[in-house]
Structure formats: structure tokens, C-alpha cells
C-alpha positions in Angstrom: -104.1 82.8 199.0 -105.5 80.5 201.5 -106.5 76.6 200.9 -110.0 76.0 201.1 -109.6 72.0 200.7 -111.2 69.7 203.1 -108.0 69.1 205.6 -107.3 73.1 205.3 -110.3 73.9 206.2 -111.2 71.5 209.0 -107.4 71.9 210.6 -108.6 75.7 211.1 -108.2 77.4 208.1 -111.5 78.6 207.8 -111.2 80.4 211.3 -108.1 81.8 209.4 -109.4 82.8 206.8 -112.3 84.8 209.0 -109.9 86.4 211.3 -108.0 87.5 208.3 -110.5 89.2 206.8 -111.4 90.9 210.1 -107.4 92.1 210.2 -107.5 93.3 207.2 -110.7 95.5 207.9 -109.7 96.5 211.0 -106.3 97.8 209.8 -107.8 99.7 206.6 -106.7 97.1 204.3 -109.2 95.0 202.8 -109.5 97.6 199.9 -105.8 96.9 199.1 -105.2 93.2 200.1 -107.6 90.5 198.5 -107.4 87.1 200.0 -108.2 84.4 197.5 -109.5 81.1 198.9 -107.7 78.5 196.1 -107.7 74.6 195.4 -105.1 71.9 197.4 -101.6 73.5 197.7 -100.6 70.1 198.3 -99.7 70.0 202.1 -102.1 68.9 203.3 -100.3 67.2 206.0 -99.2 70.6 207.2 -102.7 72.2 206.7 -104.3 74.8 207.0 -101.7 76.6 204.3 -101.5 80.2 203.3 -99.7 81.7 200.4 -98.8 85.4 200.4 -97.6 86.9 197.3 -96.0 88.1 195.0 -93.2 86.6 196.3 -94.8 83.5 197.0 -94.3 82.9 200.2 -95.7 79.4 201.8 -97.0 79.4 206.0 -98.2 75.9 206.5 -99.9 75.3 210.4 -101.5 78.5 210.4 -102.6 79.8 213.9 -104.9 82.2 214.5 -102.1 83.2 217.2 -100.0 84.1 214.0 -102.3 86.6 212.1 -101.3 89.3 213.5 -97.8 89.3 213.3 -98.1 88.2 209.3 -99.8 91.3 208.5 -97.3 93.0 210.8 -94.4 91.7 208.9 -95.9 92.4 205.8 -97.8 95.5 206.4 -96.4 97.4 209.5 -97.5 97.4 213.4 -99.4 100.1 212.0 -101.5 99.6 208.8 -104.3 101.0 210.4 -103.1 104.5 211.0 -101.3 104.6 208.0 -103.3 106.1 204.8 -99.6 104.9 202.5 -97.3 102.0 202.5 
């Protein structure tokens, strides 16, 4: 889940939310892993702000520098060859 509020969005999170998308294509994902834009996750201080779930788990200063080793960490170096998790 990604922040689609004003400071998210203008501090880069809509370049984030983009480059995920592409990711997630790219690897063979994006008919298993939805990204959700929400409403203020209330850091907006810390913005742009991405929540990854089920477990919850809250990255605040998203880079685009740091997409690809999120969906490493969650889904393997190697999503895109991979037909299972």
C-alpha cells in the first residue's frame, strides 16, 4: 500500500509507485501482488510511505534506489524466473 497524499506524492512517491508497477511486471508478478494507492498513513514528514503486508510492514523515504531490493527481500532475486514462491 502506497500513500497517494499530497507530501507522498510530491516527495516521489508517485515515481514509486510507477517503478513498482513496472517491477512487478517485469518479474511476473503483477498478477499476484496488487499495490493499493491508500489515504495519509500519517508520516508525512517521512514521506513518500509504503506499507507491505500482511505483516504490515512500514518503509518511510522510499527511493527508487530501494525497489529493487524490497521485492528482492520479499519475493526473491528471482521472481521472474520463478513460475512458484
Amino acid at each position: 500500500m502506497i500513500c497517494q497524499k499530497s507530501d507522498c506524492w510530491q516527495s516521489g512517491g508517485k515515481e514509486v509507485y510507477r517503478r513498482l508497477e513496472q517491477e512487478l511486471r517485469d518479474r511476473g508478478l503483477s498478477d499476484r501482488v496488487q499495490i493499493q494507492k491508500t489515504g495519509c498513513q500519517k508520516q508525512c514528514k517521512q514521506a513518500p510511505n509504503l506499507v507491505i503486508m500482511p505483516n504490515k510492514n512500514l518503509y518511510t523515504r522510499i527511493k527508487l534506489s530501494q525497489i529493487d531490493g524490497l521485492l528482492n527481500r520479499y519475493f526473491g532475486s528471482n521472481s521472474h524466473h520463478q513460475n512458484q514462491f
